[in-house]
C-alpha positions in Angstrom: 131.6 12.8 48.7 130.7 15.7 47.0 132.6 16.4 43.3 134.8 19.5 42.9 134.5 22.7 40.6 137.4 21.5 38.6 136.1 17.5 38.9 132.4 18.8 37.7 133.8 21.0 34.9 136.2 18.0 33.8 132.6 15.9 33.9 130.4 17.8 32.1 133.5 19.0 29.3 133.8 14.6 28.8 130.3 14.4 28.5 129.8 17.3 26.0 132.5 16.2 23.9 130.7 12.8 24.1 127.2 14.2 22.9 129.1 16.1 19.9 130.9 12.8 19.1 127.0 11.5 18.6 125.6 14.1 16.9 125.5 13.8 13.0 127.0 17.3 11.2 123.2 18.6 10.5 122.1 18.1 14.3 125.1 19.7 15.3 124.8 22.7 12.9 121.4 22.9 14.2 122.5 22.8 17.4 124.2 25.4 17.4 122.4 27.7 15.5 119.9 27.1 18.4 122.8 27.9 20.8 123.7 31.2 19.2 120.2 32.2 18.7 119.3 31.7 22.2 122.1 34.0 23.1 121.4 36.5 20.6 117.8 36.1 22.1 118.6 36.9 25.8 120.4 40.2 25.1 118.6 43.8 23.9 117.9 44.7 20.3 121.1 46.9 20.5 123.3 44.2 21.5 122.5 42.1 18.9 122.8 45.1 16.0 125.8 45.7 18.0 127.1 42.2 17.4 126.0 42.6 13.9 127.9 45.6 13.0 131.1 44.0 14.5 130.9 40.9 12.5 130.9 43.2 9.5 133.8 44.5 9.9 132.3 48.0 11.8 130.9 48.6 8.0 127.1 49.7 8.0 126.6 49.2 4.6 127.7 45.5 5.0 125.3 45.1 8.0 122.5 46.7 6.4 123.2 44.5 3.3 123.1 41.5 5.5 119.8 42.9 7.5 117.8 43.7 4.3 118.6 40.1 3.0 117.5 38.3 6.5 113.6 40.1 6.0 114.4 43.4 7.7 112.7 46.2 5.7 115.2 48.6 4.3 113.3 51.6 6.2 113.7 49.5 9.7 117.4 49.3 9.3 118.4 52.7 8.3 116.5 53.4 11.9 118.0 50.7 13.9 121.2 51.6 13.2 121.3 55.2 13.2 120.4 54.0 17.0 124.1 52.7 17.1 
């Protein structure tokens, strides 16, 4: 017999919580910084300046701020988000 949707998602939600309950705080903070990158990953470079710009409030100073201090050179931002 062949599980259900709901009996598969109940499944795999026990064994997730199970692998979390395992995990020590630096593999799960690794974890999902591989999660969220991966997402961020998959979408275009708009999305994720986009996602950006929401996180900061809709401010484009404060995302420029946080671009320039993850590498991005200052002349590259003010062009990627004059794209927004």
């Amino acid at each position: 017999m062949a599980l259900t949707n709901t009996e598969l998602k109940q499944l795999a939600e026990a064994h997730a919580y199970r692998v979390i309950d395992n995990m020590s705080a630096s593999e799960l903070f690794s974890y999902a910084i591989d999660q969220l990158t991966d997402t961020f990953d998959v979408g275009s470079p708009n999305k994720l300046l986009a996602d950006i710009l929401a996180y900061e409030g809709e401010d484009m100073d404060s995302a420029a701020e946080f671009m320039i201090g993850a590498g991005v050179p200052e002349s590259v931002v003010d062009e990627a988000l004059e794209t927004l």
